[in-house]
BADODREN-719789 format. One record per residue (C-alpha): residue number from 1; y negated, z, x negated. Coordinates in pm, 1 decimal. Example, Ala and Ser with C-alpha at 12.3 -4.5 7.8 and 13.67 -1.06 7.14 Angstrom:
2
(1,(450.0,780.0,-1230.0)) (2,(106.0,714.0,-1367.0)) 
***
This chain:
288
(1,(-7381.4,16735.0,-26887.4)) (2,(-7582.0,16889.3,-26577.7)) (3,(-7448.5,16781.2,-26232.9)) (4,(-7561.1,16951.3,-25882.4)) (5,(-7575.9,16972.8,-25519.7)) (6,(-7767.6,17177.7,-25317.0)) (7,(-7533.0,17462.5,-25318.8)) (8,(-7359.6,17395.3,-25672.1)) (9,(-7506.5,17370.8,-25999.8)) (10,(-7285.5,17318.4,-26316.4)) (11,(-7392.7,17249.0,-26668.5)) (12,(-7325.9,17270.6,-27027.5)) (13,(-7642.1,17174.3,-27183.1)) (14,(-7921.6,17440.4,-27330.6)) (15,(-8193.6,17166.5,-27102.8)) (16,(-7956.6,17189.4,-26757.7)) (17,(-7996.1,17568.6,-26836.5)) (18,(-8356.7,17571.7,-26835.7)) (19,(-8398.5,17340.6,-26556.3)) (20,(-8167.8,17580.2,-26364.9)) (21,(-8327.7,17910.0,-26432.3)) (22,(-8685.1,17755.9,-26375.8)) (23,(-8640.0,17555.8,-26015.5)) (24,(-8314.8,17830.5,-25884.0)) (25,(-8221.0,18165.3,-26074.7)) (26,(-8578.7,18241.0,-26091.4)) (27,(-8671.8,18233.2,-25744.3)) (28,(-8342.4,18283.2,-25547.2)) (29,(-8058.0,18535.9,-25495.5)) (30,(-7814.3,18299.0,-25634.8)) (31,(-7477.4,18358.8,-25838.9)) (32,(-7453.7,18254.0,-26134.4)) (33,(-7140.3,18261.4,-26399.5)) (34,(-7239.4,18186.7,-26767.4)) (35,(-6965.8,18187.4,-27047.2)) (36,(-7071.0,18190.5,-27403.4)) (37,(-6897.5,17971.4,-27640.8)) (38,(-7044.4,17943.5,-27968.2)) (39,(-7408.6,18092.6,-28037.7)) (40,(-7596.8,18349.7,-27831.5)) (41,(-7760.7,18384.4,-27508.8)) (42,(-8038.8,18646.2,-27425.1)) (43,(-8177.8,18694.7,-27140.6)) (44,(-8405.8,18962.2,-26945.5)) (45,(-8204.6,19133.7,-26646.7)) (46,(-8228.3,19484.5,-26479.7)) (47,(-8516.2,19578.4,-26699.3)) (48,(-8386.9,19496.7,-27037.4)) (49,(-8295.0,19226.4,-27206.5)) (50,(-7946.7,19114.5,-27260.9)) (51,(-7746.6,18940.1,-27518.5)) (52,(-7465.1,18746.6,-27421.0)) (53,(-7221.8,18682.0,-27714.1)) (54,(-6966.8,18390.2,-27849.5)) (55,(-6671.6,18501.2,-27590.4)) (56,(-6801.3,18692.9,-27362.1)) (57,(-6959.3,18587.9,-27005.5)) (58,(-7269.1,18662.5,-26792.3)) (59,(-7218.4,18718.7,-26416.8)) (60,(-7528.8,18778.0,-26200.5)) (61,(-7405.6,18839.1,-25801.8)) (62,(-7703.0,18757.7,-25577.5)) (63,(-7960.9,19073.4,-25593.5)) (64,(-8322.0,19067.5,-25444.8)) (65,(-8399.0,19334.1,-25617.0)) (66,(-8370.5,19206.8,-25973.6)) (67,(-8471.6,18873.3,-26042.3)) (68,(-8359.8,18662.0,-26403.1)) (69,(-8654.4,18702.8,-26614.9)) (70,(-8741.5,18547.5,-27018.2)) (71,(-8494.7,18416.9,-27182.0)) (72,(-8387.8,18271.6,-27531.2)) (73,(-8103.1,18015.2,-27616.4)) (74,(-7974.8,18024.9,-27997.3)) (75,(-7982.8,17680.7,-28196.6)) (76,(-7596.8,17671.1,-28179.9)) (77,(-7570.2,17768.3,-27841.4)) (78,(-7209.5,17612.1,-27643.5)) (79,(-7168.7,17748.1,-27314.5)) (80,(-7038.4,17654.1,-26957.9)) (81,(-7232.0,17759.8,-26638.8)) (82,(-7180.8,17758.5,-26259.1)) (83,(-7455.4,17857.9,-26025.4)) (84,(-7393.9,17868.4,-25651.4)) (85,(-7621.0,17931.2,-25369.0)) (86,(-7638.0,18238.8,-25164.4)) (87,(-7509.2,18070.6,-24864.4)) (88,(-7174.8,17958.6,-25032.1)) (89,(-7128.6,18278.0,-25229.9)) (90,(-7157.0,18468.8,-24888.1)) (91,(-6938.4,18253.4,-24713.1)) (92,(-6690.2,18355.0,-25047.4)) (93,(-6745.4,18728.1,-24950.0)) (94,(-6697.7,18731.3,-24610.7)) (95,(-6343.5,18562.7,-24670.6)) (96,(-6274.7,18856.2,-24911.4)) (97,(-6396.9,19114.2,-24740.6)) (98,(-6011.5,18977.8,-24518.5)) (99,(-5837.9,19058.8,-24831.2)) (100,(-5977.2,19249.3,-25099.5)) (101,(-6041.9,19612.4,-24980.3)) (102,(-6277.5,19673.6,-25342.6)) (103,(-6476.3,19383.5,-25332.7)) (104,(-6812.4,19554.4,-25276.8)) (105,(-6710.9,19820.4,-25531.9)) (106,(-6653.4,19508.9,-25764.3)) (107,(-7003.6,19359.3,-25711.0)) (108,(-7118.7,19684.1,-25763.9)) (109,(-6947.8,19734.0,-26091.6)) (110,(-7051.1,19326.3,-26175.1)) (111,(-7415.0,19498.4,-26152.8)) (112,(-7428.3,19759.3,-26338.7)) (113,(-7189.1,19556.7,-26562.3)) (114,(-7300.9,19173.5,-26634.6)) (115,(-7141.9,19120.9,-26935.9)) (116,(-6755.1,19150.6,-27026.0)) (117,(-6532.3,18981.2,-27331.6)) (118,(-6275.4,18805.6,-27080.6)) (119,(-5905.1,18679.9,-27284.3)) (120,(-5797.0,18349.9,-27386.8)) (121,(-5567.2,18337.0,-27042.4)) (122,(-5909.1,18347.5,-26851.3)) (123,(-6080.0,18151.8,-27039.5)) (124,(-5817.2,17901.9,-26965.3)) (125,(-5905.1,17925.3,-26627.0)) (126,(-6223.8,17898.9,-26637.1)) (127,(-6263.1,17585.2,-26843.9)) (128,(-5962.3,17416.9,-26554.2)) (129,(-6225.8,17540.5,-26294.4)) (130,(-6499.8,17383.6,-26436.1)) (131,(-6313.3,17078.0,-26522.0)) (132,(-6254.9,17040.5,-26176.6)) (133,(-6588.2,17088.8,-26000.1)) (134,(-6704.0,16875.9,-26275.4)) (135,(-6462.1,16605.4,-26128.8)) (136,(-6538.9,16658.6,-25811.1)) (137,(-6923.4,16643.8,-25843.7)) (138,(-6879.1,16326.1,-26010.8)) (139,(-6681.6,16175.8,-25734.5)) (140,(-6942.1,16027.2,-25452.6)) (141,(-6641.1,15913.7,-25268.6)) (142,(-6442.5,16171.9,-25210.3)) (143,(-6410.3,16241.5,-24831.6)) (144,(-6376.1,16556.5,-24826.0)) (145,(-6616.8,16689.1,-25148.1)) (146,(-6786.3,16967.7,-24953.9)) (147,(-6476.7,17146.7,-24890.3)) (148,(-6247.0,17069.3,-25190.8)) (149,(-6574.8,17167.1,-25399.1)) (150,(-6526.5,17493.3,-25177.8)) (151,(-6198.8,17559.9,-25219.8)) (152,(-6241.3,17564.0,-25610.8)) (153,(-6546.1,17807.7,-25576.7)) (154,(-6328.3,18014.0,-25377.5)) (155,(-6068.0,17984.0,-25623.4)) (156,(-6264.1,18117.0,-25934.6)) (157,(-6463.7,18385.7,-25741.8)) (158,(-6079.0,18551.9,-25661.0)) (159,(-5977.9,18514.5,-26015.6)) (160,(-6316.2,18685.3,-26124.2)) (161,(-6261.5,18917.0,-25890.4)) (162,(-5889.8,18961.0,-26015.7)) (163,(-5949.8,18971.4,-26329.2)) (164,(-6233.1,19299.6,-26261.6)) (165,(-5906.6,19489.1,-26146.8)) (166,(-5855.5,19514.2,-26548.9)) (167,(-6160.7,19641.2,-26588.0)) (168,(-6359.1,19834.9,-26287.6)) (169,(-6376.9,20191.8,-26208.9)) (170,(-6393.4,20240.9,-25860.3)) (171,(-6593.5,20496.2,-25744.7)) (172,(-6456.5,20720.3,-25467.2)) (173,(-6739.1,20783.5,-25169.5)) (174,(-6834.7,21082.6,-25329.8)) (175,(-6879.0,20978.1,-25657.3)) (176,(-7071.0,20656.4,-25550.9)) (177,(-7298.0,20874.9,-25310.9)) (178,(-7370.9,21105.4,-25593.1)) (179,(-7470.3,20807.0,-25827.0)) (180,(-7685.4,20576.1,-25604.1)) (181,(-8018.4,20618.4,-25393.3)) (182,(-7963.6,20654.1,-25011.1)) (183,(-8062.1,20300.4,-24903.0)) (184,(-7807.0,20162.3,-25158.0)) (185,(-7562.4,20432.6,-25020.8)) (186,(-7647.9,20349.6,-24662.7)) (187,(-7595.1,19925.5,-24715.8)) (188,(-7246.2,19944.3,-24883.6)) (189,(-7113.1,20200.9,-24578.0)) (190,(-7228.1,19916.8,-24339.1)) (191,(-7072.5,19679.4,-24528.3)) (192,(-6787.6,19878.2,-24518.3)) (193,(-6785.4,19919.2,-24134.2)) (194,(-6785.9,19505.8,-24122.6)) (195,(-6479.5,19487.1,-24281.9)) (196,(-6286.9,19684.6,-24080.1)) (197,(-6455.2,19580.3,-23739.9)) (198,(-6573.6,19245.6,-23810.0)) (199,(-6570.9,19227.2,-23361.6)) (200,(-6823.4,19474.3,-23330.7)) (201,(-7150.5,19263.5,-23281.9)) (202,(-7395.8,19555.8,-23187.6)) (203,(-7629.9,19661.4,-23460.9)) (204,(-7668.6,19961.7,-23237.5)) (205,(-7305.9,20010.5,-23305.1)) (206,(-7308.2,20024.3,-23665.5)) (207,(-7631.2,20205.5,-23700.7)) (208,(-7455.4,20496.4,-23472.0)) (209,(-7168.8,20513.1,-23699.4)) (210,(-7386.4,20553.4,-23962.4)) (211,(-7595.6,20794.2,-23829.2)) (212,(-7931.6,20607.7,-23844.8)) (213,(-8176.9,20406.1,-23616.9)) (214,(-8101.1,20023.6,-23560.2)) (215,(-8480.0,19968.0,-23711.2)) (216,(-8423.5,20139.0,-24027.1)) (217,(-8045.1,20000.3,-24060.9)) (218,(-8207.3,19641.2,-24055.1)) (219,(-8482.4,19741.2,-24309.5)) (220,(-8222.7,19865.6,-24550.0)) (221,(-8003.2,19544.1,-24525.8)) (222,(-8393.8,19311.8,-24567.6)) (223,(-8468.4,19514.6,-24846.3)) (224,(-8110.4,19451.9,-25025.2)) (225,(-8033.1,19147.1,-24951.6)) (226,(-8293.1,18954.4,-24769.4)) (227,(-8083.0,18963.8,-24414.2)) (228,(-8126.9,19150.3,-24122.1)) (229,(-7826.7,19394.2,-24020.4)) (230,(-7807.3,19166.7,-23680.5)) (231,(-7778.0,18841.2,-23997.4)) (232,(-7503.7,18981.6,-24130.8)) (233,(-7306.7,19111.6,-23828.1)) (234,(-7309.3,18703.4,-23684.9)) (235,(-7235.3,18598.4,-24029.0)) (236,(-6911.2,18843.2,-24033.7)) (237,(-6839.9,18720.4,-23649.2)) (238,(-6848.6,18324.8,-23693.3)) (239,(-6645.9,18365.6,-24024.6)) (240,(-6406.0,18548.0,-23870.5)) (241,(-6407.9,18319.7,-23574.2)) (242,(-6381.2,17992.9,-23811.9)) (243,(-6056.4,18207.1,-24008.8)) (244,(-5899.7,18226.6,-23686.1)) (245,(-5972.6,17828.6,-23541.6)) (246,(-5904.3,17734.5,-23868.7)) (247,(-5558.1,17917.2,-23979.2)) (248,(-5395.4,17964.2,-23709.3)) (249,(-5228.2,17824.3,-23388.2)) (250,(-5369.6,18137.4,-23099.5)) (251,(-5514.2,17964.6,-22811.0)) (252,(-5873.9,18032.8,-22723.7)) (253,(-5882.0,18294.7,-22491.3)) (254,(-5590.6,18506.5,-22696.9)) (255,(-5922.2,18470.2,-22979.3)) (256,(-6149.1,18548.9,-22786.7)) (257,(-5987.5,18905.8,-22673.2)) (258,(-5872.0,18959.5,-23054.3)) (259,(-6286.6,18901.8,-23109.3)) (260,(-6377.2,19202.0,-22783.5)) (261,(-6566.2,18925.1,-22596.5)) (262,(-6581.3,18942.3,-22196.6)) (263,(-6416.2,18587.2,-22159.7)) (264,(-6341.3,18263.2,-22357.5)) (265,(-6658.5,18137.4,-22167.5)) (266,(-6933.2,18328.7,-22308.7)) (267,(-6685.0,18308.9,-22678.7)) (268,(-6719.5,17937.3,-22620.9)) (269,(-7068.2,17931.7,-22578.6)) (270,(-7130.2,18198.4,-22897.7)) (271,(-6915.6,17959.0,-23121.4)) (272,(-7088.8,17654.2,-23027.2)) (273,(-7484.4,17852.2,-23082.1)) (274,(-7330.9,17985.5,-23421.9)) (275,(-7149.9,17651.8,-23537.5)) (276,(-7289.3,17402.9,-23348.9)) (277,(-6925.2,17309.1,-23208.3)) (278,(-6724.0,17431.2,-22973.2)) (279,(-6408.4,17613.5,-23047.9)) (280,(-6156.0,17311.6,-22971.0)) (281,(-6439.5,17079.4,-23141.4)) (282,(-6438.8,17296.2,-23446.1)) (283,(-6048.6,17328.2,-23478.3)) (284,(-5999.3,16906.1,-23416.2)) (285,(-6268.1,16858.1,-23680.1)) (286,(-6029.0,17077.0,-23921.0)) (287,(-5731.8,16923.1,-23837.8)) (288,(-5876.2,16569.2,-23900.8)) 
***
């Protein structure tokens, strides 16, 4: 069984595998979440290749530096995998980066660790997770598929991510500082900075905080993750703007001072360039 959207690919078949890794995971900084059944799965990742065992899964977190590369499937192979876009998974983050104060820490750890034995209680969850996107992809007339199939990402990315609070050391600054290249050092500090002022919108801002020029601040985030610094500060912005429009009742100029713009007229018009609504247009759409 192999069923997909543009954002969303889920499959259970060895061919829905190959057809995966060949036209996304090859060529794309998607996400991808393979658990191993029955059989074997190896695969070349980081610089070596990997063998992904009968209970234990694969995780691969969008990186442009390392890219999926050979693979080989045993005869016996049973698996389960879900593959999401970069798009969706960021839209995932930036929710988290509201809630979870370690979730770069985690990715971090997911990278340097892609394979874990997870227990019969996750495994439990993940099968009802894939049970249900698989339900929902086969549904054409659902009227809301898009966002229910969202909702259930969102879902398994925080028990993932809940489940890594069994199992991740994380690094204090020094330690991490000690253990990674500058660059690498440099990105998860901004990162950091966008979770706890997700209203600054000056890349000049952030690159003074971090002691660097806004030219080299942008190269770093290109050369990690294939936005710009200015990308990722409007990405933060509007998904803080849609948390607020969306989940709660604060009229539009109360957001707009909570988000440091001059007026709700020029937060009006930044919604509508980001979203391609207006605020009110975007919270009726919601509510509908």
């Amino acid at each position: 069984m192999t069923l997909f959207t543009d954002n969303l690919f889920l499959t259970d078949d060895p061919d829905g595998f190959r057809v995966c890794r060949e036209t996304r995971t090859s060529n794309t900084a998607t996400m991808s979440v393979i658990y191993c059944e029955a059989g074997y799965l190896e695969v070349y990742f980081h610089g070596k290749m990997l063998r992904i065992n009968a209970g234990e899964m694969f995780v691969r977190v969008p990186d442009f530096n390392f890219k999926l590369g050979p693979y080989e499937l045993s005869p016996d192979l049973k698996f389960k995998q879900v593959t999401i876009s970069t798009s969706v998974f960021e839209t995932i983050m930036h929710d988290h980066m509201r809630v979870e104060p370690h979730w770069w820490a985690k990715l971090e750890y997911i990278k340097k660790n892609p394979i874990f034995a997870i227990n019969a209680i996750s495994v439990d969850f993940l099968n009802t997770y894939f049970h249900l996107l698989q339900l929902q992809l086969q549904d054409n007339q659902t009227s809301y598929r898009k966002q229910i199939l969202m909702l259930i990402a969102r879902g398994a990315a925080m028990e993932m991510l809940n489940y890594l609070d069994k199992l991740a050391v994380i690094e204090d600054n020094d330690d991490y500082r000690n253990s990674v290249n500058q660059s690498d050092y440099t990105f998860r500090e901004f990162t950091k900075l966008l979770q706890q002022y997700p209203h600054k919108r000056e890349v000049q801002w952030y690159a003074q905080q971090l002691g660097i020029t806004p030219k080299y601040l942008s190269e770093i985030c290109k050369e990690r993750s294939g936005k710009a610094a200015g990308e990722w500060i409007a990405d933060v912005t509007v998904s803080e703007i849609k948390h607020y429009l969306h989940n709660t009742t604060k009229p539009i100029h109360e957001i707009a001072r909570l988000m440091e713009f001059p007026n709700a007229s020029f937060f009006c018009q930044y919604t509508k360039k980001h979203t391609g609504l207006t605020p009110n247009h975007f919270r009726k759409q919601k509510s509908e």
